[in-house]
N, C-alpha and C positions, 0 to 999 in steps of 0.2 A: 256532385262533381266527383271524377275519379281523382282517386286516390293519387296516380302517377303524376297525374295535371298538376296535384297541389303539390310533390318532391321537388317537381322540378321547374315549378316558376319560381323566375325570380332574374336580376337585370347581371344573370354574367357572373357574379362574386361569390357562387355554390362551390366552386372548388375550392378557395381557400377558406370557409369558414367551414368545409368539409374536413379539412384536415389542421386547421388551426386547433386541434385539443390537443393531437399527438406532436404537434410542436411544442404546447406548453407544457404537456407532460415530458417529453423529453429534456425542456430546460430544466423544470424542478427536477427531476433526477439529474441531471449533471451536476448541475451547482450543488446539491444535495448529498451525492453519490461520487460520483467520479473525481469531482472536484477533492473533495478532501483525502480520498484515497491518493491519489495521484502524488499531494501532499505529501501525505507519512510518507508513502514510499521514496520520494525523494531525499525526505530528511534523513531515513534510513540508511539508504546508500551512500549519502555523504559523514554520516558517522562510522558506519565501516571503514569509509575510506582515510578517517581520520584518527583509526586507532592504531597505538601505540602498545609498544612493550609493556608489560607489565599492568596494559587496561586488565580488569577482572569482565569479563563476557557472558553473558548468557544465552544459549541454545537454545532455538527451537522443540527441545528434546527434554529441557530443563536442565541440560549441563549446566555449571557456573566452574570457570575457569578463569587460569589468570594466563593471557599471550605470553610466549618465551620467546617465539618465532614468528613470523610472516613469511611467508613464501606469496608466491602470485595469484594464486585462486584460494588457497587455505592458510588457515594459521595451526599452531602446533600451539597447544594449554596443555596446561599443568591443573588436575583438576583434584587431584589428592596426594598422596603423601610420595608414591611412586608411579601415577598413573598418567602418561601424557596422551593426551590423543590429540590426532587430525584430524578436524575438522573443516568442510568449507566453509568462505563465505558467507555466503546466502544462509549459510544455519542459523549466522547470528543475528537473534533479535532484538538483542538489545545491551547497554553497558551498564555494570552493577554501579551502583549509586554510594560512592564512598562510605563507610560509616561515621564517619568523626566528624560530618558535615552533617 
């Protein structure tokens, strides 16, 4: 029997079990992938948006600074003895975790 005859019998339902793998692999990578990123990143955004004066921050860059200031898209730290810099936002990754806790 040719080869084509046997691809392509069957009663109608070739197209979706044609493409039902790259649906399931597209779910396992979302729930996998996308899902949890999606996550952090929101967590993230909402702790930016939750810091305060004198949080101590840390940079993308590896600065650790303590906030003095806020402005609207950046903050002004204090990251040494006379060094302030501005930084945006989006630099920061994360907020230093007290020590005496």
């Amino acid at each position: 029997m040719n080869l084509t005859l046997l691809l392509f019998q069957g009663d109608g339902g070739g197209l979706f079990w044609a493409i039902a793998p790259f649906l399931l692999i597209f779910g396992i990578f979302y729930f996998l992938v996308i899902l949890p990123q999606k996550r952090q990143r929101q967590q993230l955004q909402e702790m930016i948006a939750n810091l305060k004066i004198n949080d101590e921050v840390v940079t993308n860059g590896g600065v650790i600074g303590k906030i003095k200031e806020i402005k609207e898209t950046s903050f002004i730290i204090h990251s040494a003895d006379k060094s302030f810099l501005e930084i945006g936002k989006s630099a920061v990754v994360g907020k230093r975790a007290e020590e005496g806790k």
